[in-house]
VOBA-1610 file (N, C-alpha, C; in pm, whole numbers, padded with zeros to 5 digits, always signed):
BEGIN
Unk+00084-00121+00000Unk+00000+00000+00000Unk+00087+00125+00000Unk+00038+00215-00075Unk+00094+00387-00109Unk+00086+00444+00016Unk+00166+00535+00065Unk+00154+00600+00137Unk+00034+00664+00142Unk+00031+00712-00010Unk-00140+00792-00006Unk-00261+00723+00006Unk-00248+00607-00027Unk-00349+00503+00006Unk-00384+00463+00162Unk-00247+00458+00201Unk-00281+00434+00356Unk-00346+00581+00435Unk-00284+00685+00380Unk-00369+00826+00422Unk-00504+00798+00401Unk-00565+00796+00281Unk-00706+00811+00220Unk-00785+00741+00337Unk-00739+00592+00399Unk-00806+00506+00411Unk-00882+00528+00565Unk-00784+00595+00656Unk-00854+00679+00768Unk-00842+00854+00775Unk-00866+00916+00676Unk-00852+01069+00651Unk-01008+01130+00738Unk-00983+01202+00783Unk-01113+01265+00814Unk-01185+01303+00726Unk-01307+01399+00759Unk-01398+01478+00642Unk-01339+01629+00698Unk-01294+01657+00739Unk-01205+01783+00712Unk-01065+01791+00645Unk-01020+01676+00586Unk-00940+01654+00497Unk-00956+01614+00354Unk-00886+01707+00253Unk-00964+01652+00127Unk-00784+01646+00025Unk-00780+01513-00020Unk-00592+01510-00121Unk-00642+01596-00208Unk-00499+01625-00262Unk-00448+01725-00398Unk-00382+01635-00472Unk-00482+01618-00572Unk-00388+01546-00691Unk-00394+01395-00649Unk-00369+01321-00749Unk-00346+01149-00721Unk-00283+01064-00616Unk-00184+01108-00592Unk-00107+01097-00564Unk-00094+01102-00375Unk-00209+01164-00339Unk-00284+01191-00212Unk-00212+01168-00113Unk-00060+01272-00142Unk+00061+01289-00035Unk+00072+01408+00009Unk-00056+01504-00063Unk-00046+01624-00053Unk-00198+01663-00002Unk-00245+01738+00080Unk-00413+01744+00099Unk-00439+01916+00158Unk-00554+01938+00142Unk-00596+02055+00197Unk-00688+02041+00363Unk-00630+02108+00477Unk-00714+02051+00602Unk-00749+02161+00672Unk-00897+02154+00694Unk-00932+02272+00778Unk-00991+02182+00879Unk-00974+02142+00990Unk-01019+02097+01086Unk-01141+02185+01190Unk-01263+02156+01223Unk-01338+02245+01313Unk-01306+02297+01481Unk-01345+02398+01455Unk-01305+02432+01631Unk-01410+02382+01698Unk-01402+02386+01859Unk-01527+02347+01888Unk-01679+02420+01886Unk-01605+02583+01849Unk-01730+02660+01800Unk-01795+02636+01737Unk-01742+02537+01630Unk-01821+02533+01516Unk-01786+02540+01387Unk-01691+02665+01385Unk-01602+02743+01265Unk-01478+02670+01238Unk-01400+02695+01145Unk-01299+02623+01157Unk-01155+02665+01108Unk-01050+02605+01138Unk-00892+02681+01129Unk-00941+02713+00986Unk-00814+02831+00970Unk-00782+02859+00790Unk-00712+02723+00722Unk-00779+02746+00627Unk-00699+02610+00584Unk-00590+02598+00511Unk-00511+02513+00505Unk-00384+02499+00509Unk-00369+02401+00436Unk-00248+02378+00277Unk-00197+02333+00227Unk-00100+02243+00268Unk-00128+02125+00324Unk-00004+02065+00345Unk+00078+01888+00268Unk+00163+01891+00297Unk+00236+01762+00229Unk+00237+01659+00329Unk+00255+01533+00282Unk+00302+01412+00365Unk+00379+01321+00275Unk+00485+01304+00354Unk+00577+01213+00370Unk+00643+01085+00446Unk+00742+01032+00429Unk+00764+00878+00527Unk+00932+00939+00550Unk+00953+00921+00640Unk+01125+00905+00708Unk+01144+00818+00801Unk+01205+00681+00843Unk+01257+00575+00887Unk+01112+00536+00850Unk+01007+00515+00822Unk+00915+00412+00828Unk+00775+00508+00870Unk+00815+00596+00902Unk+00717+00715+01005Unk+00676+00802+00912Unk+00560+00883+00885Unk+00452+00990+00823Unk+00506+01104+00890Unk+00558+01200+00824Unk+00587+01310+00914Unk+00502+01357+00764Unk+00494+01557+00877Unk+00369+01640+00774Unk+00476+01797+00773Unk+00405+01863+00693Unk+00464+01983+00702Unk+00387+02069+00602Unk+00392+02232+00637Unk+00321+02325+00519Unk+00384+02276+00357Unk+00305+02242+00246Unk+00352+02250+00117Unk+00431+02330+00092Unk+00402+02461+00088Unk+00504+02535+00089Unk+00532+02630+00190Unk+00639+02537+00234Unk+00701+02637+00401Unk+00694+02746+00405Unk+00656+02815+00517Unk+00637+02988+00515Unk+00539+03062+00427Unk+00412+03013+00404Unk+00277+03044+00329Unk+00175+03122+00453Unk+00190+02998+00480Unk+00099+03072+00586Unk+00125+03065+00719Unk+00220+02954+00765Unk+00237+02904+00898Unk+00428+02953+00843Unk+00445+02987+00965Unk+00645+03038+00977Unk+00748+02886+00946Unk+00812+02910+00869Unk+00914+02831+00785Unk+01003+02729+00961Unk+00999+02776+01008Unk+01028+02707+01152Unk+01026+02773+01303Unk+00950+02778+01383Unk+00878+02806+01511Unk+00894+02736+01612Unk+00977+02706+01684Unk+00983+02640+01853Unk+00849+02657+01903Unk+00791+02810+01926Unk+00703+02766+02022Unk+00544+02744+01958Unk+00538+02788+01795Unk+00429+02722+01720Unk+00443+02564+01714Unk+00584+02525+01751Unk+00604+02308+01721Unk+00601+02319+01553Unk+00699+02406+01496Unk+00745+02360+01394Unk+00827+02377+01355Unk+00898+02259+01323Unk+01003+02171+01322Unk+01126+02299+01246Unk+01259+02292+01220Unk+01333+02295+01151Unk+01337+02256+01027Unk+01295+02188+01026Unk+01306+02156+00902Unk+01119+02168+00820Unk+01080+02237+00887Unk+00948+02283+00841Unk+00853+02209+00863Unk+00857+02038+00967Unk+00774+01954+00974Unk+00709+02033+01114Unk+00579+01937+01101Unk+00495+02045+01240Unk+00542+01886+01310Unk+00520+01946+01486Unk+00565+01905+01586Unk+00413+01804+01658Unk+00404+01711+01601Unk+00264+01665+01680Unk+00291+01634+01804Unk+00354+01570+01849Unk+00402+01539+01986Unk+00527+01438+02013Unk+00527+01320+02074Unk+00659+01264+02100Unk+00654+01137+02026Unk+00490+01123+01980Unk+00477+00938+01921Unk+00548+00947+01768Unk+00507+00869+01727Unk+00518+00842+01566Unk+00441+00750+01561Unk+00389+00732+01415Unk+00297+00736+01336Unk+00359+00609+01232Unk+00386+00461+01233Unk+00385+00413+01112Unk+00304+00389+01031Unk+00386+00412+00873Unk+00311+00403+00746Unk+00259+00253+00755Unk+00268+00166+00798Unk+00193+00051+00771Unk+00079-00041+00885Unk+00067+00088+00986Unk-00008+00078+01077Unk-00134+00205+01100Unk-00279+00097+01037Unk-00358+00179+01026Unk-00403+00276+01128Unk-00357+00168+01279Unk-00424+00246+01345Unk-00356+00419+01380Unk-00228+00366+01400Unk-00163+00489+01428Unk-00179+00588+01326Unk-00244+00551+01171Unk-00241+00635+01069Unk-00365+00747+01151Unk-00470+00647+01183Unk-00600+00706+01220Unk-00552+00816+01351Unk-00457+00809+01444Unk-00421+00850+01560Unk-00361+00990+01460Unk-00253+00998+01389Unk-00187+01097+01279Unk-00301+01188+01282Unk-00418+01144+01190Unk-00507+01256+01193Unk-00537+01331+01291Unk-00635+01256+01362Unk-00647+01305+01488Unk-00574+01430+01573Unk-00453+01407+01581Unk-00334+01467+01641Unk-00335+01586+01527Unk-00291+01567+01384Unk-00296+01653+01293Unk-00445+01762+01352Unk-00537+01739+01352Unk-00620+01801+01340Unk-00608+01877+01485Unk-00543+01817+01638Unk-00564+01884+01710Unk-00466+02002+01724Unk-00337+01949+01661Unk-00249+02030+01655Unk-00264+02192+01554Unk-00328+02161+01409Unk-00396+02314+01369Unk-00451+02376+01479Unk-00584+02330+01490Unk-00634+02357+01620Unk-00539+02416+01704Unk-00474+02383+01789Unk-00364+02445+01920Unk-00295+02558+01799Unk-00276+02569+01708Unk-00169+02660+01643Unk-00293+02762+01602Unk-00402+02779+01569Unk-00488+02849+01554Unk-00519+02935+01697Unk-00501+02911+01812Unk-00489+02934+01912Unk-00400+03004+01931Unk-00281+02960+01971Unk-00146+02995+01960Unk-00165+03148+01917Unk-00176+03115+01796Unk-00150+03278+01694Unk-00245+03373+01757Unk-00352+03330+01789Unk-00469+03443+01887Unk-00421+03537+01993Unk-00389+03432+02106Unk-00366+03431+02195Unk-00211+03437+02246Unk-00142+03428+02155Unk+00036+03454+02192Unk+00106+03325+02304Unk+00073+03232+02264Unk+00080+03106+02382Unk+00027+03012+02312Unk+00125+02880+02323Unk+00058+02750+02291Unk-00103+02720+02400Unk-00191+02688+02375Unk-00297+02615+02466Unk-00259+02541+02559Unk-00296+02567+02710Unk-00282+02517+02823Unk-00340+02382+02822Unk-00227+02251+02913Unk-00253+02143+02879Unk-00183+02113+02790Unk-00179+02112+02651Unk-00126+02084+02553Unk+00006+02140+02524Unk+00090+02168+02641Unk+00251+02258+02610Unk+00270+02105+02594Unk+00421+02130+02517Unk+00548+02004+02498Unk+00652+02105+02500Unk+00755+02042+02598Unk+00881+02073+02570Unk+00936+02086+02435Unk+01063+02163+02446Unk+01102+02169+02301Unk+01218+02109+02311Unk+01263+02001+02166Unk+01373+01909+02208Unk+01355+01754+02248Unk+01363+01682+02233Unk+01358+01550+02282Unk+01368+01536+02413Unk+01496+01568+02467Unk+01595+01565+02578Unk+01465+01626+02694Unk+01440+01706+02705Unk+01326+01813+02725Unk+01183+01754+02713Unk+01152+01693+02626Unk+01049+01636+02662Unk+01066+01482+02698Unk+01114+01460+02709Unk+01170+01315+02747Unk+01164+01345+02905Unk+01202+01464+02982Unk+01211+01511+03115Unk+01099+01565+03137Unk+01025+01626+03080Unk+00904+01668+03039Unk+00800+01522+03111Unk+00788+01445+03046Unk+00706+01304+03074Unk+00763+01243+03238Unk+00858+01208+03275Unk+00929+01224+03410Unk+00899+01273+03493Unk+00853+01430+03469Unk+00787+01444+03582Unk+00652+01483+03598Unk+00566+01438+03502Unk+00458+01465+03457Unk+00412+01318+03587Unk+00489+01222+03494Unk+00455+01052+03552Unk+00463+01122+03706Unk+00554+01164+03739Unk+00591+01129+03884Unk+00526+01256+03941Unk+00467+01299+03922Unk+00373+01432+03960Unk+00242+01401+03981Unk+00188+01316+03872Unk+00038+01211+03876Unk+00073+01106+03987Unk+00168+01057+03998Unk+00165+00923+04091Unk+00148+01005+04228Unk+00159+01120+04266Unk+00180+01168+04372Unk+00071+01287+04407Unk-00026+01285+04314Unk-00126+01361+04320Unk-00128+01554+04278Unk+00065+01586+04212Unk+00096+01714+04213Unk+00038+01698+04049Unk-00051+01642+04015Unk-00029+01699+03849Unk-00083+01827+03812Unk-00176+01889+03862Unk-00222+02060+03840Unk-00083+02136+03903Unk-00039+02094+04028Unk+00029+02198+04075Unk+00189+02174+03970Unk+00184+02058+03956Unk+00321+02067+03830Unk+00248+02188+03694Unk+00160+02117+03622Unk+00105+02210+03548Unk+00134+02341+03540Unk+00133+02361+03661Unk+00137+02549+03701Unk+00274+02576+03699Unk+00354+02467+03712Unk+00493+02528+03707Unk+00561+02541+03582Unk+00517+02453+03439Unk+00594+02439+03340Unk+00507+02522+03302Unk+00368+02572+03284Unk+00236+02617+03209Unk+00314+02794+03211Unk+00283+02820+03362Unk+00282+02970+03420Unk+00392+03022+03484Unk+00494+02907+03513Unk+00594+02931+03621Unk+00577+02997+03772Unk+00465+02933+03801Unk+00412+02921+03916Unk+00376+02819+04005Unk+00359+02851+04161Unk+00301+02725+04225Unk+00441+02676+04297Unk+00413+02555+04374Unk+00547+02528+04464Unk+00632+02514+04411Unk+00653+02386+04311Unk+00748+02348+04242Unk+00822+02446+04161Unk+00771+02590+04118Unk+00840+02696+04075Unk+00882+02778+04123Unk+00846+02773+04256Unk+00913+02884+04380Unk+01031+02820+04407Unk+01029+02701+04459Unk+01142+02581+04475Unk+01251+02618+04386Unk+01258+02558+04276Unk+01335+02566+04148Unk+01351+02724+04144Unk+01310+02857+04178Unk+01333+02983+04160Unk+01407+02989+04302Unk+01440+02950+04408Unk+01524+02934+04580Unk+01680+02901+04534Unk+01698+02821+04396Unk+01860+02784+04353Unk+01867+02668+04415Unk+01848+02611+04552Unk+01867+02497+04601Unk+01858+02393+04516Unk+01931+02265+04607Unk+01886+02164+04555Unk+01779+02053+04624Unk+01785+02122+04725Unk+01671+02086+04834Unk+01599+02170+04934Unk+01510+02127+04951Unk+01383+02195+04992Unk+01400+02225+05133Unk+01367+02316+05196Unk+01475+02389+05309Unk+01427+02300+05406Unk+01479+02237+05544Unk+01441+02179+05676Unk+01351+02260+05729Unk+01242+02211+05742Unk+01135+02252+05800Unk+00998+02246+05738Unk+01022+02288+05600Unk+00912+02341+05502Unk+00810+02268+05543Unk+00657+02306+05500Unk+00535+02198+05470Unk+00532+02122+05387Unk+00495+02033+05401Unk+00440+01984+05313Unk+00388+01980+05204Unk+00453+01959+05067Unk+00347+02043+04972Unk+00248+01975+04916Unk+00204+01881+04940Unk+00084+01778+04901Unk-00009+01818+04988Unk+00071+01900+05126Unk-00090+01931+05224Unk-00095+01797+05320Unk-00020+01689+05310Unk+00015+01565+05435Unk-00058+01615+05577Unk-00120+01514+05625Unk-00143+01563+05800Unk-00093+01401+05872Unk-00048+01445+05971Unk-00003+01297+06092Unk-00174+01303+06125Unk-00103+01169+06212Unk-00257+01128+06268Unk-00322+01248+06360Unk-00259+01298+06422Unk-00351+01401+06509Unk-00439+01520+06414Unk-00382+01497+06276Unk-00420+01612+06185Unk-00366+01739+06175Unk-00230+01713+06232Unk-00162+01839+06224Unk-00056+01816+06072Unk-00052+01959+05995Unk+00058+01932+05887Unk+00166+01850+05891Unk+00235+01775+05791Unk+00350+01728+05846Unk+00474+01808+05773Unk+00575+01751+05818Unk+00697+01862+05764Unk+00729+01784+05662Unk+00789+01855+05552Unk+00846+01800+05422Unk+00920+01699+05482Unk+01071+01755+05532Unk+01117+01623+05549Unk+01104+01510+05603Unk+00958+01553+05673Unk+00935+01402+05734Unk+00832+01330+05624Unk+00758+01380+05529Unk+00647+01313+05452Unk+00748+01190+05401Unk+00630+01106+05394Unk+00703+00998+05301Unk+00700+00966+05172Unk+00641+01106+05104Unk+00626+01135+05016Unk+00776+01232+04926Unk+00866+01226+05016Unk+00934+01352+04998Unk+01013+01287+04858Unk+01100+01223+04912Unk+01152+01132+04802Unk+01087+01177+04637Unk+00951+01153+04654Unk+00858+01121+04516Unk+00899+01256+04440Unk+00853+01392+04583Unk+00839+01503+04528Unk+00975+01566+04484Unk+01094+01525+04526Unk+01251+01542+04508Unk+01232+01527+04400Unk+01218+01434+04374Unk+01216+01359+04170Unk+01180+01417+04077Unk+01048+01483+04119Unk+01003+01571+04022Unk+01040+01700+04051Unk+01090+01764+04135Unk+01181+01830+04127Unk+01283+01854+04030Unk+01381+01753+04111Unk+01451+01718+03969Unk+01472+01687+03834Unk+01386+01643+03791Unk+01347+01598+03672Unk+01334+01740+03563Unk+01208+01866+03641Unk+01208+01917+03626Unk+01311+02019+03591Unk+01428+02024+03689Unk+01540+02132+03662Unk+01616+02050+03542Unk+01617+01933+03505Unk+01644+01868+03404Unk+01609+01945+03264Unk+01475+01940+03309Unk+01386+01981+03199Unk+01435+02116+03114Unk+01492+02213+03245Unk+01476+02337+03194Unk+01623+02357+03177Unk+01662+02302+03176Unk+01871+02284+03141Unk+01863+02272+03007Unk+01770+02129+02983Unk+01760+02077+02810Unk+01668+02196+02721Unk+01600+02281+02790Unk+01540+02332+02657Unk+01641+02443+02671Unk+01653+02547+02770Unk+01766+02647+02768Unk+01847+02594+02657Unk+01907+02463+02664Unk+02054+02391+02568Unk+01973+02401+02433Unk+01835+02388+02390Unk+01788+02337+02269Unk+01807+02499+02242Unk+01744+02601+02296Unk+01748+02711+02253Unk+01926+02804+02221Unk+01965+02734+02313Unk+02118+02798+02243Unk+02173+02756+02155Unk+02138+02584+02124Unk+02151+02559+02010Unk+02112+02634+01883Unk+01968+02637+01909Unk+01926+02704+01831Unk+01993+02830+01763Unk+02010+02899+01854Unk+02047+03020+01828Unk+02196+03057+01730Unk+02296+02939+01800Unk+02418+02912+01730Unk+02349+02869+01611Unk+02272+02775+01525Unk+02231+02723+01414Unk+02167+02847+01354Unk+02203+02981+01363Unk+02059+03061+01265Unk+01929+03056+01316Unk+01884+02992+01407Unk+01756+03057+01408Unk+01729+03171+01419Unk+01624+03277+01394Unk+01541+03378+01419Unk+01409+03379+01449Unk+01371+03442+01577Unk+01205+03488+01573Unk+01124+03507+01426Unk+01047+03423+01463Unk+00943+03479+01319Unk+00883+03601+01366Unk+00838+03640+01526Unk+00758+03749+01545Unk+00631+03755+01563Unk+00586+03614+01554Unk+00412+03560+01588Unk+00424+03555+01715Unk+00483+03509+01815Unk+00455+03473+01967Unk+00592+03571+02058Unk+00474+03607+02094Unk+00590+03775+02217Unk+00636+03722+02328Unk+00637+03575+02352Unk+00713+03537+02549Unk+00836+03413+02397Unk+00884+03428+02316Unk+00959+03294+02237Unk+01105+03367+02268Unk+01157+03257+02298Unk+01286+03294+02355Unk+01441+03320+02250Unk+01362+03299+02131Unk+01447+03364+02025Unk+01434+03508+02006Unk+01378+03570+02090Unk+01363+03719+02045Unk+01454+03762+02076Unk+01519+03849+02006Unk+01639+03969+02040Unk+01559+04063+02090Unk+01555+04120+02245Unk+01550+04172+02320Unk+01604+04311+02292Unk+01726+04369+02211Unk+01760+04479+02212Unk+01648+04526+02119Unk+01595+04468+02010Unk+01563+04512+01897Unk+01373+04545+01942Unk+01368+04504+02085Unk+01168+04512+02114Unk+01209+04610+02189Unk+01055+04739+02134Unk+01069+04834+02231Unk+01017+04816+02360
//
């Protein structure tokens, strides 16, 4: 089976191919208003075995490459961390899906000057790979909103913490899960037996923000430039905004 064949076979109805060859399609996906993104010209392709997507022609309508829009360097958009094989329908069907939520979040994005809450990804592998780490270990421990708030807003414990320089959480502190001993009095961080859990994601976290800082200096050494769509993107040259 064609690549375009395997597309056709779970494509949405907000997707319609260009040409025979149906490696190329036009997709306006609906918002939940009702209305729906501008639509967008895009291509598909296979690299190791995997469907990656990207604007037809880069820099039309969506920026030729964007960190914090999730598109790629090389002009592919950023769906998230899975992949997608060409000879697996289901994941083809998952592709869309994702395709469609991802316009969606970038239709947003451009509104609003911010990827959609919930839906951030690190930028970088390394980064989101640390990203998931302490996501996991934030859910197992009941911090997953209050993590949220720290990668989302840079707020909340875990961002006050990580903003202290330490590498540990001072003797004494509360609790930050809110813990009570049996009498129902707070317990102290270092005594929860939770502390351990919350160290981790801690850490994980300052992980996190080492690897994208590194992705972005990379960046920066490689040529990148601000496109100028999103005002908090850390490619901006600062001398040059009034």
């Amino acid at each position: 089976m064609t690549l375009g064949d395997a597309l056709s076979a779970s494509a949405p109805p907000w997707a319609a191919p260009l040409g025979a060859g149906r490696c190329e399609w036009i997709v306006a996906p609906p918002l939940p208003s009702g209305a729906v993104v501008p639509a967008t010209l895009v291509r598909m392709w296979t690299e190791d075995g995997f469907v990656r997507v990207g604007e037809r022609s880069p820099g039309t309508r969506l920026p030729r490459r964007c960190p914090e829009l999730h598109v790629n360097g090389d002009s592919s958009f950023c769906l998230g961390r899975r992949g997608y094989r060409v000879e697996d329908a289901g994941e083809l069907a998952v592709f869309w899906q994702d395709l469609g939520e991802w316009l969606v979040n970038e239709q947003r994005a451009e509104r609003r000057g911010r990827w959609p809450a919930g839906r951030w990804l690190s930028h970088g592998p390394t980064a989101a790979d640390r990203q998931a780490d302490a996501e996991a270990g934030a859910a197992a421990i009941g911090m997953t909103d209050e993590y949220a708030r720290c990668i989302e807003v840079d707020d909340g414990w875990f961002a006050e913490r990580l903003k202290e320089g330490g590498r540990r959480v001072r003797r004494g502190a509360a609790c930050p899960r809110g813990c009570l001993d049996a009498s129902g009095s707070p317990v102290r961080f270092d005594a929860c037996r939770h502390r351990a859990s919350v160290e981790r994601v801690l850490a994980a976290e300052r992980a996190r923000r080492q690897a994208e800082a590194d992705y972005f200096a990379a960046a920066r050494r490689g040529g990148y430039r601000c496109c100028g769509r999103m005002p908090g993107c850390p490619l901006i040259d600062r001398r040059m905004v009034a």
